[in-house]
DOSE-770717 format. One record per atom (N, C-alpha, C, O, CB): residue in one letter; atom name; x, y, z. Coordinates in Angstrom, 3 decimals. Each point is the difference from the previous one (the first is absolute). Glycine has a CB too. Example, Ala and Ser with C-alpha at 12.3 -4.5 7.8 and 13.67 -1.06 7.14 Angstrom:
A_N_13.190_-5.690_7.800;
A_CA_-0.890_1.190_0.000;
A_C_0.900_1.200_0.000;
A_O_1.036_-0.019_0.665;
A_CB_-2.928_-1.154_0.581;
S_N_1.542_2.223_-1.966;
S_CA_0.820_1.190_0.060;
S_C_-0.770_1.090_0.730;
S_O_0.509_1.108_0.169;
S_CB_0.675_-1.736_-2.314;
REM end
This chain:
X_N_-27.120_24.607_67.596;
X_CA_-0.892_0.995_-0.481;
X_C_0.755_1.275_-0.347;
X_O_-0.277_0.537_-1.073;
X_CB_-1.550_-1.543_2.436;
X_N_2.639_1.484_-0.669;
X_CA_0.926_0.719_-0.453;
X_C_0.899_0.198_-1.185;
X_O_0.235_0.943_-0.757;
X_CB_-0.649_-1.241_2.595;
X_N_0.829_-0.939_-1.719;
X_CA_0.716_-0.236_-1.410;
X_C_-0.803_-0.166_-1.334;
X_O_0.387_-0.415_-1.093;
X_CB_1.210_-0.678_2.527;
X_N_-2.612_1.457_-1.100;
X_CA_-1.395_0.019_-1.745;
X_C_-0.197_1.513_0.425;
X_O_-0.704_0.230_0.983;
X_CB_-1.328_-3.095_-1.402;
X_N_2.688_4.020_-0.351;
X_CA_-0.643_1.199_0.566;
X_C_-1.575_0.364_-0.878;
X_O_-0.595_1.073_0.103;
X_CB_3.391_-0.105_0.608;
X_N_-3.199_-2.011_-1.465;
X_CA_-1.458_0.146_-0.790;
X_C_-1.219_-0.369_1.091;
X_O_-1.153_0.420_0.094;
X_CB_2.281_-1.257_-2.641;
X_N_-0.264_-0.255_3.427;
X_CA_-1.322_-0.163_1.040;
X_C_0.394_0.818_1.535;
X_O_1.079_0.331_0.489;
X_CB_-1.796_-3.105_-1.671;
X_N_-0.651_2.905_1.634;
X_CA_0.229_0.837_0.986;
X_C_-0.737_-0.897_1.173;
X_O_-0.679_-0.994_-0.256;
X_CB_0.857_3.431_-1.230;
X_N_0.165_-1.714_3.372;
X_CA_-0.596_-1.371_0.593;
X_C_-0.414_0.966_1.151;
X_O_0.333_1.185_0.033;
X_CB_1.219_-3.708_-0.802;
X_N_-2.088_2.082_1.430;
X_CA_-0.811_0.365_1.151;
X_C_-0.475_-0.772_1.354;
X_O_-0.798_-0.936_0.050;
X_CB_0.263_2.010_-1.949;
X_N_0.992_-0.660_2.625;
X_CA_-0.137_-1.286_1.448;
X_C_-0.331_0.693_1.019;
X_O_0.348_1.157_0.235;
X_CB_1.432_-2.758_-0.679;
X_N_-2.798_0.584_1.393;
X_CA_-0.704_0.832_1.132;
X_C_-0.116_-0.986_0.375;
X_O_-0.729_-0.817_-0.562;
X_CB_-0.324_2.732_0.166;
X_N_1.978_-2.272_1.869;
X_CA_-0.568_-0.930_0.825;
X_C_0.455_-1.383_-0.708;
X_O_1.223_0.021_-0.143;
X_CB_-3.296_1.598_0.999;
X_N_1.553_-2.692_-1.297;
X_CA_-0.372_-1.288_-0.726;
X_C_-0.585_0.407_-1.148;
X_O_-0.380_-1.040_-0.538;
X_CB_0.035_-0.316_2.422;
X_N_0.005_2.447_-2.691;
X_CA_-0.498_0.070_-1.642;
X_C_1.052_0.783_-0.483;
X_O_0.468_1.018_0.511;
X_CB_-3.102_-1.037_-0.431;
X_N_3.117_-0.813_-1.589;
X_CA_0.564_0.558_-0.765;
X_C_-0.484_0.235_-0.522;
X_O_-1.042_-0.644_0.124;
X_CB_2.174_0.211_0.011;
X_N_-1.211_1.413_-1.243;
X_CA_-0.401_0.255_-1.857;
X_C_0.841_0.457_-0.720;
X_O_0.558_1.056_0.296;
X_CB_-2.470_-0.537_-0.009;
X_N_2.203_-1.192_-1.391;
X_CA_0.927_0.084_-0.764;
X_C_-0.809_0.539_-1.409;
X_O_-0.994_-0.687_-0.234;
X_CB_2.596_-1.218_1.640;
X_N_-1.423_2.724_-2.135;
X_CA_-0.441_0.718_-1.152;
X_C_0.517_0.184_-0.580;
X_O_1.166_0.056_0.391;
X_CB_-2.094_0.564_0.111;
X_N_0.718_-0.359_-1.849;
X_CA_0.972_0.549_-1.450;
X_C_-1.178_0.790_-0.844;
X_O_-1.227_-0.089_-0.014;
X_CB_3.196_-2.290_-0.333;
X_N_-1.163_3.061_-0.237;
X_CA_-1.116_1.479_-1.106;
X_C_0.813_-0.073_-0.980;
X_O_1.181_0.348_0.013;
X_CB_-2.176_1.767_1.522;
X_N_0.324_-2.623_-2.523;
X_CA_0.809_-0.184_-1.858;
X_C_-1.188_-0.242_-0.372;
X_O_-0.896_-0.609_0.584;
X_CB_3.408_-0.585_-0.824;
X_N_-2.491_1.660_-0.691;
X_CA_-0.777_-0.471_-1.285;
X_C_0.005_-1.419_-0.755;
X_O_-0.933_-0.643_-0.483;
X_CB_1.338_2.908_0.273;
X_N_0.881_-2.509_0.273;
X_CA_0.531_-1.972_-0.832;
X_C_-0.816_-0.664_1.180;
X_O_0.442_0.364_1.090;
X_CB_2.795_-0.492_-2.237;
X_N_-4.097_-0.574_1.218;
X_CA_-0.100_-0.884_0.938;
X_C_1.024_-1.510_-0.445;
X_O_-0.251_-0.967_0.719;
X_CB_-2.438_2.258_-0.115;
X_N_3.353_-1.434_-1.275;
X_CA_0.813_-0.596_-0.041;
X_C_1.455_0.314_0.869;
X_O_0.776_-0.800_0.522;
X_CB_-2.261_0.425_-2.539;
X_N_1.513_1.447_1.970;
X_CA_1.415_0.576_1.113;
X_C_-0.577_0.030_1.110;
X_O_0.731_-0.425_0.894;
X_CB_0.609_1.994_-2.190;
X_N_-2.312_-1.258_1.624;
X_CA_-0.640_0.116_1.055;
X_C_0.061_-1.548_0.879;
X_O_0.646_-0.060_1.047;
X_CB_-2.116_2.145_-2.375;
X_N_0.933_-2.975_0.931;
X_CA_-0.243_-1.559_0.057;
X_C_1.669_-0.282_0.336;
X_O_0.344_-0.479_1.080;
X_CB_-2.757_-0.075_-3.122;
X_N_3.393_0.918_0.970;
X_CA_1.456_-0.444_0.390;
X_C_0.537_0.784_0.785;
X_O_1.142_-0.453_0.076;
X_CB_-0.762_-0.463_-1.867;
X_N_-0.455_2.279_2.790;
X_CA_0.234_0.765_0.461;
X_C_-0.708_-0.900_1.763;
X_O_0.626_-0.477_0.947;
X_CB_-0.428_2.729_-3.594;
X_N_-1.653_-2.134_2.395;
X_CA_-0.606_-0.904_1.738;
X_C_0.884_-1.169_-0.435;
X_O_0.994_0.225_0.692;
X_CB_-4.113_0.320_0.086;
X_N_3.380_-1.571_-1.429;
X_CA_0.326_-1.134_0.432;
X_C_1.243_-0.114_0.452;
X_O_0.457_-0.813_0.804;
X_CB_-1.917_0.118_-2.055;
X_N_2.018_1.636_0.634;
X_CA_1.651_0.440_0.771;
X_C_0.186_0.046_1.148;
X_O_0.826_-0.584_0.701;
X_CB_-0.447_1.783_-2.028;
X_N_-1.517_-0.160_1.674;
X_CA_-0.290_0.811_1.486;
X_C_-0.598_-1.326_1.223;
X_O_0.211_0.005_1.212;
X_CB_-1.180_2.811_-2.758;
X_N_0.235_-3.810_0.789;
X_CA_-0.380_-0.992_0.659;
X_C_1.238_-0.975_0.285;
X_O_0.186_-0.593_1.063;
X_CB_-2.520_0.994_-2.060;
X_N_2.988_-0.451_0.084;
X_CA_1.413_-1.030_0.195;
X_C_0.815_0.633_0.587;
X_O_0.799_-0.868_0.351;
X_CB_-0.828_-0.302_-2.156;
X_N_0.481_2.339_2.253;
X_CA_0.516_0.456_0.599;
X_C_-0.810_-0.423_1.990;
X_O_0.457_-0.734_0.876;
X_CB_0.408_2.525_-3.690;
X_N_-1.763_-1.182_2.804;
X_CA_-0.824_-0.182_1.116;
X_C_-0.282_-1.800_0.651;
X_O_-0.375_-0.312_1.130;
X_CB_-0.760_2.852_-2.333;
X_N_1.389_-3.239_0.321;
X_CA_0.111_-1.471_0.190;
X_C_1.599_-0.188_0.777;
X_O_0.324_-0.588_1.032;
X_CB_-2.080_-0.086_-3.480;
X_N_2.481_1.390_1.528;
X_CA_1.136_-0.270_0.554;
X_C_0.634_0.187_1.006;
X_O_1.014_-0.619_0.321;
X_CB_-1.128_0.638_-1.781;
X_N_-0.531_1.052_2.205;
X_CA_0.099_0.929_1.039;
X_C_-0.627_-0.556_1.107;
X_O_0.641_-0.203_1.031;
X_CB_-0.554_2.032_-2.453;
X_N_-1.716_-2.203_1.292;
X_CA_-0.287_-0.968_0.817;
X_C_0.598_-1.465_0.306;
X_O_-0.231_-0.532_1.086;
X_CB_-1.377_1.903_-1.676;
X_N_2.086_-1.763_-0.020;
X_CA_0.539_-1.273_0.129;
X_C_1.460_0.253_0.561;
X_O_0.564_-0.949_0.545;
X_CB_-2.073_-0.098_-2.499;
X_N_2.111_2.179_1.863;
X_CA_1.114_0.323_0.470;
X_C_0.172_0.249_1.362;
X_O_0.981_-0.186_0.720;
X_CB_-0.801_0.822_-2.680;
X_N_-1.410_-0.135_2.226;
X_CA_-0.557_0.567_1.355;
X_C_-1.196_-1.029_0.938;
X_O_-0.693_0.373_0.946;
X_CB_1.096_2.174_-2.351;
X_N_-0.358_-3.680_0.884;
X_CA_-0.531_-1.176_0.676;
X_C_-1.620_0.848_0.023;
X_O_-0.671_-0.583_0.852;
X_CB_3.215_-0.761_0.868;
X_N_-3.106_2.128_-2.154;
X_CA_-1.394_0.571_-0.218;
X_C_-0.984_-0.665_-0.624;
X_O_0.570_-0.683_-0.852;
X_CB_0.446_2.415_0.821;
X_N_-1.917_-1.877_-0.014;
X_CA_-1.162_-0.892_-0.519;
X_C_-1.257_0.976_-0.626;
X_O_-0.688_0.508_0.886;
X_CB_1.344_-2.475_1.097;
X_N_-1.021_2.274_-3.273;
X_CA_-0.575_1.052_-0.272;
X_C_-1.233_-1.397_-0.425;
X_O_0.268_-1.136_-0.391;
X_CB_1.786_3.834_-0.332;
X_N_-3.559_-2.003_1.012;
X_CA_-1.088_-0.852_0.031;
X_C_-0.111_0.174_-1.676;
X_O_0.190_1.167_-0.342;
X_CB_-1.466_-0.853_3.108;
X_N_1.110_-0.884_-3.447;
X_CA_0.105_0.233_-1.587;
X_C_-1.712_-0.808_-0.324;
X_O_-0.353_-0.323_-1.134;
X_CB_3.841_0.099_0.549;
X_N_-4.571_-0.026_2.150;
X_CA_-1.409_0.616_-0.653;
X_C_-0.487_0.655_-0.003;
X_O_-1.189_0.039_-0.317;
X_CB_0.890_-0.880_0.314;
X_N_1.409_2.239_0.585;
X_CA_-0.921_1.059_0.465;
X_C_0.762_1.326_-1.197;
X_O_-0.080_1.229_-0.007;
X_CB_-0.520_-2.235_3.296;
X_N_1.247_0.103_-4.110;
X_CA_0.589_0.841_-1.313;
X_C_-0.666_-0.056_-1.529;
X_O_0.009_-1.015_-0.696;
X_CB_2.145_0.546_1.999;
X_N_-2.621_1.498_-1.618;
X_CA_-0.660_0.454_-1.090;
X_C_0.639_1.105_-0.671;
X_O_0.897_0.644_0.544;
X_CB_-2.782_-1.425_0.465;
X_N_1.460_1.024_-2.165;
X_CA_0.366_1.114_-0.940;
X_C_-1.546_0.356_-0.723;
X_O_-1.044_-0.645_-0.101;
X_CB_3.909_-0.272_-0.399;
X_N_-2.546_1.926_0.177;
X_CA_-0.898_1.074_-0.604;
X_C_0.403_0.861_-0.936;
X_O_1.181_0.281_0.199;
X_CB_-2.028_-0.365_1.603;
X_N_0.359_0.687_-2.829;
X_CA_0.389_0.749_-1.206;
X_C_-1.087_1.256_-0.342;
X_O_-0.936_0.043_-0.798;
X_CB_2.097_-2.394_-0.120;
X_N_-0.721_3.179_1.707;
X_CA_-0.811_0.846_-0.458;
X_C_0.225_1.161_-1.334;
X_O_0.907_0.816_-0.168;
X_CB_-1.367_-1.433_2.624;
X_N_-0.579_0.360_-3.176;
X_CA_-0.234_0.840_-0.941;
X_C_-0.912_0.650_-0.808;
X_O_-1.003_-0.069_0.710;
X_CB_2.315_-0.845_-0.358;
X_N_-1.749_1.680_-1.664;
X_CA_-0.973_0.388_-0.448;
X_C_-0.045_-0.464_-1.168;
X_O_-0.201_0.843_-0.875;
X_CB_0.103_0.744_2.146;
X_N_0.236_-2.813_-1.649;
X_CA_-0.191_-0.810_-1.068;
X_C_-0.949_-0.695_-0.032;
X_O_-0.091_-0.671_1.028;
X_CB_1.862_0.693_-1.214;
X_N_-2.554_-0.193_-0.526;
X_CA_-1.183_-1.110_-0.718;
X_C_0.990_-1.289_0.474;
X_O_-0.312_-0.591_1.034;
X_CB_-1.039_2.035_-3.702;
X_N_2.345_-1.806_2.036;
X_CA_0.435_-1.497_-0.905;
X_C_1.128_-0.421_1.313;
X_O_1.101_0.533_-0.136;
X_CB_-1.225_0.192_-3.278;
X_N_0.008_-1.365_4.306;
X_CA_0.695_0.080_1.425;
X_C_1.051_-0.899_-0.622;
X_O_-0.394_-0.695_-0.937;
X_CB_-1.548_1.001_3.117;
X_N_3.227_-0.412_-1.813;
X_CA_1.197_-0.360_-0.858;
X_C_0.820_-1.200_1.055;
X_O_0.261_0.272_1.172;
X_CB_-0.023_2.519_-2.619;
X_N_0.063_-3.971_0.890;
X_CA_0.720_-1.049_0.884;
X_C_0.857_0.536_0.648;
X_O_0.674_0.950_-0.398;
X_CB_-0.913_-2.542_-0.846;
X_N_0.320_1.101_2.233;
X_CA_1.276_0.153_0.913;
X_C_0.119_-1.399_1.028;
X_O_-0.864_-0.723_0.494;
X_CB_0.570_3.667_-0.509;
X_N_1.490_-2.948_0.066;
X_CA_0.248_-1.160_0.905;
X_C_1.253_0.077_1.277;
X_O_1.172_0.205_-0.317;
X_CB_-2.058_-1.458_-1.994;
X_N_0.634_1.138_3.192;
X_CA_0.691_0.077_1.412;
X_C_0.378_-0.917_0.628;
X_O_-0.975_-0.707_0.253;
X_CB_0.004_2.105_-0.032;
X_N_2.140_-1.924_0.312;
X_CA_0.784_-1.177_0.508;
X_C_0.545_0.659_1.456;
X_O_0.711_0.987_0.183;
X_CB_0.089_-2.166_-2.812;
X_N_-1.352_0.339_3.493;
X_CA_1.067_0.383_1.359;
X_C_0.868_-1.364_0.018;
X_O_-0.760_-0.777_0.578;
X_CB_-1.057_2.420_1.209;
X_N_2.647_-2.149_-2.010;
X_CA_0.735_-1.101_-0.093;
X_C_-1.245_-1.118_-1.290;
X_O_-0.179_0.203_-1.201;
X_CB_1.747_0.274_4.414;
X_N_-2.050_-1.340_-2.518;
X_CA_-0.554_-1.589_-0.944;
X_C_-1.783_0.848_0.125;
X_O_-0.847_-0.261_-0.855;
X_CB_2.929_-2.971_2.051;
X_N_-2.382_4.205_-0.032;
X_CA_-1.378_0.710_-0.101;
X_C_0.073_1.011_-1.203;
X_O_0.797_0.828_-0.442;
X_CB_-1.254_-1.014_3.080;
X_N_-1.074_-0.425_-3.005;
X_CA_-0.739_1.428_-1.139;
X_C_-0.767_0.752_1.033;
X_O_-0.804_-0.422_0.832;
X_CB_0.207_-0.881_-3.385;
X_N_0.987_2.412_2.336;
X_CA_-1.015_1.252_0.711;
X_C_-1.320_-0.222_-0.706;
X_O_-0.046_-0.442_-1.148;
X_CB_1.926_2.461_1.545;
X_N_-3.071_-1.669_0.389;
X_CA_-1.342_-0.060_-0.464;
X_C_0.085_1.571_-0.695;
X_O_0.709_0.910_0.427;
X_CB_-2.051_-2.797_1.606;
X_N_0.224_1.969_-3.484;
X_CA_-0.433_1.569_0.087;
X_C_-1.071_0.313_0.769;
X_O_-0.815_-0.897_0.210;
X_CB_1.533_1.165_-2.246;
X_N_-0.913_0.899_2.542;
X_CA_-1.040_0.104_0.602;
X_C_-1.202_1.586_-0.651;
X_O_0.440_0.926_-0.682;
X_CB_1.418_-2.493_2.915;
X_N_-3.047_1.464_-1.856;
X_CA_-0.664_0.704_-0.519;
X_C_0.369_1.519_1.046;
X_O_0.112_1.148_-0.432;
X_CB_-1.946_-3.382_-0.735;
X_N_1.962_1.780_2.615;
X_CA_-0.281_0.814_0.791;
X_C_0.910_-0.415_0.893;
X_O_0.128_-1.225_0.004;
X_CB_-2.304_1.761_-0.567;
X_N_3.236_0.374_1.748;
X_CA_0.911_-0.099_0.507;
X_C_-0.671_1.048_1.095;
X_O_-0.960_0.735_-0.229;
X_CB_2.883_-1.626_-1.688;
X_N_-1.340_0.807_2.905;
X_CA_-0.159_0.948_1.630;
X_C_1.267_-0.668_0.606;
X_O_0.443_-1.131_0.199;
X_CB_-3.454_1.438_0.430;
X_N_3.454_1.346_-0.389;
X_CA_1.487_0.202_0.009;
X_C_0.088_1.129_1.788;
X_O_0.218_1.206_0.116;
X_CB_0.286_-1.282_-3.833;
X_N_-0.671_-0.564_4.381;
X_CA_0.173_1.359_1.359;
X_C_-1.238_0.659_0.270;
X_O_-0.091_1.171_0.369;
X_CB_2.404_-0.406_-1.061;
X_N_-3.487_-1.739_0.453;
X_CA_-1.371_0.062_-0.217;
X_C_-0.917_0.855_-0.590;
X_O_-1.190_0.303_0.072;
X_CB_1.738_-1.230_1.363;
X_N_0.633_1.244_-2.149;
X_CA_-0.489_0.528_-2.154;
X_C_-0.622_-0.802_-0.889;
X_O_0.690_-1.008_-0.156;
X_CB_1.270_2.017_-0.118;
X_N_-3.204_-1.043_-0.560;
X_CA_0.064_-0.511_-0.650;
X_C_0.317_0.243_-1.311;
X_O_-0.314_1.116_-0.414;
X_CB_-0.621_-1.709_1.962;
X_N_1.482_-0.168_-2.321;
X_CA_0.600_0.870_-1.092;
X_C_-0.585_-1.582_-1.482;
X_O_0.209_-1.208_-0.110;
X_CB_2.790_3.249_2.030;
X_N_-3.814_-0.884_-2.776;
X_CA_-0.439_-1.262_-1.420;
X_C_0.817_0.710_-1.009;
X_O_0.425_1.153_0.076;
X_CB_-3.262_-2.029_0.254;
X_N_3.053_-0.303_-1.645;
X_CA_0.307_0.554_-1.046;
X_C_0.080_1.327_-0.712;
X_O_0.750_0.279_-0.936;
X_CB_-1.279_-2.088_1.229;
X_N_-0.242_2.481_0.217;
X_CA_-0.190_1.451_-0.891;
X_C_0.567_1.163_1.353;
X_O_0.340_1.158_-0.239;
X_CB_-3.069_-1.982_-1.744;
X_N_2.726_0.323_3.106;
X_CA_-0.058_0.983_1.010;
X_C_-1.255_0.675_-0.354;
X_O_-0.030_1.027_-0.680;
X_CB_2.531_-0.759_1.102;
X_N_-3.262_-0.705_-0.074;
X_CA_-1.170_1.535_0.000;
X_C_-0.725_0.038_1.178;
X_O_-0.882_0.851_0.119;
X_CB_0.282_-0.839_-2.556;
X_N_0.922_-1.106_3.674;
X_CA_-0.176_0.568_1.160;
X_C_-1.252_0.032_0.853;
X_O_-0.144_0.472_1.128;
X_CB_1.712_0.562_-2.194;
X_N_-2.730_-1.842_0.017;
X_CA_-0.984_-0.309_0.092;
X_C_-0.310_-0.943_1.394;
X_O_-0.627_0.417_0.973;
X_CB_0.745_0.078_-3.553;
X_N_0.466_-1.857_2.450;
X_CA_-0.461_-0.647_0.845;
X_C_0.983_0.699_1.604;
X_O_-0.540_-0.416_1.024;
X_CB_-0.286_-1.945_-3.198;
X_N_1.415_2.795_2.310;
X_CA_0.656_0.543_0.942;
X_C_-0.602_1.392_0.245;
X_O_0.709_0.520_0.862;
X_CB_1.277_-1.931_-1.427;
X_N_-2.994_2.275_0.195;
X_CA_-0.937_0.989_0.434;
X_C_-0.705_-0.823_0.017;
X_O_-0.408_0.255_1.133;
X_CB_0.744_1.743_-1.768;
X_N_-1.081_-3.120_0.265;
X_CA_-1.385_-0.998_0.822;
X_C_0.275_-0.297_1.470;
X_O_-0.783_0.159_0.936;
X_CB_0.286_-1.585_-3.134;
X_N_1.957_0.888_2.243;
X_CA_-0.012_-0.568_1.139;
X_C_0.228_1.367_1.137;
X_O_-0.742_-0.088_0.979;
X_CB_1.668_-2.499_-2.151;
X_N_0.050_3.891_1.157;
X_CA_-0.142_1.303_0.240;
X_C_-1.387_0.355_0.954;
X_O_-0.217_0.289_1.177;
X_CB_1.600_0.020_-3.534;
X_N_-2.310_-0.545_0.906;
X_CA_-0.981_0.152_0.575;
X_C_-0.936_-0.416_1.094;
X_O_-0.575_0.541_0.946;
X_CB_1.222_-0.126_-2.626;
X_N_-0.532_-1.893_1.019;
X_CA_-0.884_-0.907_1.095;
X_C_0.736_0.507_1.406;
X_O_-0.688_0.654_0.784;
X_CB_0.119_-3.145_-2.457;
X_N_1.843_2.224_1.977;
X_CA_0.466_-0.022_1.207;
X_C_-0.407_1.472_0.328;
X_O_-0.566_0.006_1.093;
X_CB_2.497_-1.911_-1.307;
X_N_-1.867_2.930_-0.231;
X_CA_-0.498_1.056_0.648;
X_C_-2.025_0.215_0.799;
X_O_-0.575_0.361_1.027;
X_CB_3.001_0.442_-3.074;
X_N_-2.695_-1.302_0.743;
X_CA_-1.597_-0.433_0.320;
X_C_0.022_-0.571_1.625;
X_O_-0.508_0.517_0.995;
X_CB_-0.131_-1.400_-3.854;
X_N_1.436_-0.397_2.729;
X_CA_0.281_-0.643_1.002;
X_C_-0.441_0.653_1.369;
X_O_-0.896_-0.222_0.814;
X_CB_2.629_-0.669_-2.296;
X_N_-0.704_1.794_1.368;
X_CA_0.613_0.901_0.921;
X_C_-0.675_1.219_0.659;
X_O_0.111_0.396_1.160;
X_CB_1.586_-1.165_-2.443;
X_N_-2.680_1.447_-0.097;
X_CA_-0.564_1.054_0.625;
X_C_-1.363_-0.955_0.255;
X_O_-0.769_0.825_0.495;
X_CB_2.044_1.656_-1.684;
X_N_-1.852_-3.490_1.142;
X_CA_-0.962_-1.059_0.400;
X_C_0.399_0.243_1.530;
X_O_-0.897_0.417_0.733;
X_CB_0.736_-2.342_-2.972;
X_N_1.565_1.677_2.843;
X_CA_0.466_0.319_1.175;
X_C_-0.262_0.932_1.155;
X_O_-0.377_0.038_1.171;
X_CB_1.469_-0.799_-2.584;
X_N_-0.583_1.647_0.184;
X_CA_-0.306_1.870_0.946;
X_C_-1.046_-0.093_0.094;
X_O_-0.381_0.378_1.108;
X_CB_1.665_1.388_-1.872;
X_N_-2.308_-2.215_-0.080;
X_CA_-1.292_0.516_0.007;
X_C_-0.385_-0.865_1.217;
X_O_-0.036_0.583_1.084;
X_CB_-0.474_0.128_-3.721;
X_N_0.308_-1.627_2.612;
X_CA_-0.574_-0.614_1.671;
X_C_0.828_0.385_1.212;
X_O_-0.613_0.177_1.052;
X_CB_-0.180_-2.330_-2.138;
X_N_2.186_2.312_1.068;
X_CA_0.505_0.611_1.327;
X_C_-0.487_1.694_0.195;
X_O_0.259_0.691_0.985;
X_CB_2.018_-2.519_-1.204;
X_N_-2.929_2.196_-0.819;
X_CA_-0.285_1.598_-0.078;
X_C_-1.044_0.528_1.105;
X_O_-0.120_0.976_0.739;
X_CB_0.514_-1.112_-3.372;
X_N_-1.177_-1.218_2.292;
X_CA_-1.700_0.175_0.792;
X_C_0.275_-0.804_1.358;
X_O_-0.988_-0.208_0.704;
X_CB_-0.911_0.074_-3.114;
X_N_3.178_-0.353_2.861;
X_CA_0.025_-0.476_1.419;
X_C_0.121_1.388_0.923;
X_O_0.626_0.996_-0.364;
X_CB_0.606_-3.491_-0.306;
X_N_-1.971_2.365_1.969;
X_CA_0.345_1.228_1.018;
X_C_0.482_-0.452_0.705;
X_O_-0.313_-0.992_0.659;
X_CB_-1.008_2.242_-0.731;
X_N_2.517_-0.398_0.106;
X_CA_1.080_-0.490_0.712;
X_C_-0.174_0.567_1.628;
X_O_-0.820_0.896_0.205;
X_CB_2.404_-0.951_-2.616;
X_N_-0.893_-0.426_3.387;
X_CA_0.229_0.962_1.287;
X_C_-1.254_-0.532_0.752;
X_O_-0.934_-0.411_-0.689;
X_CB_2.177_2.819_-0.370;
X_N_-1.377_-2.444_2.905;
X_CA_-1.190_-0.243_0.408;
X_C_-1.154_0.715_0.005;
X_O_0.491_1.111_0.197;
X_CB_0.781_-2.080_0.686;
X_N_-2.266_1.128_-0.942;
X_CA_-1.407_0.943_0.110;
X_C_-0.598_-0.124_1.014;
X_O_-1.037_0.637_0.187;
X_CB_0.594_-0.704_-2.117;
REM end
């Protein structure tokens, strides 16, 4: 990953993400698959086993006309995906953040549903 300075990577724990920002989605496409053959090689070097069903790609952008791309981790095609959750982000095509203030929400609802019944307990003996 290093050696592609177009893609950039990110690791926490067991999740990587690997990204690239160009405009060519053609460089882009030969830029991840680099970054993926590199990362094959590394695992296999390192006796590592990366789960390749829990690997997807995503393309986010503000285009109408969504543009091929294709992803290889060794003999695997990466799935595209509509919607990705990343560090329990959710993140869609456009970023606009929508379904991730639904869920925001609900869980807060949740929550003050919570306060509100521990509010009206009296606490202490009488």
């Amino acid at each position: 990953m290093s050696s592609n300075p177009k893609v950039q990577a990110l690791l926490f724990a067991d999740d990587l993400v690997l990204w690239s920002a160009d405009g060519d989605m053609r460089t882009t496409q030969e830029s991840l698959n680099t970054a993926l053959d590199a990362l094959l090689t590394r695992s296999n070097n390192n006796e590592m086993i990366v789960n390749t069903s829990k690997m997807v790609f995503q393309v986010f952008t503000l285009s109408t006309k969504p543009k091929a791309i294709q992803l290889f981790y060794g003999d695997y095609q990466l799935q595209r995906t509509q919607e990705a959750t990343y560090l329990g982000i959710i993140l869609d095509l456009r970023l606009s953040w929508n379904k991730q203030a639904s869920r925001v929400q609900a869980v807060g609802k949740t929550r003050n549903g919570l306060l509100k019944r521990l509010s009206g307990v009296k606490w202490g003996t009488t």
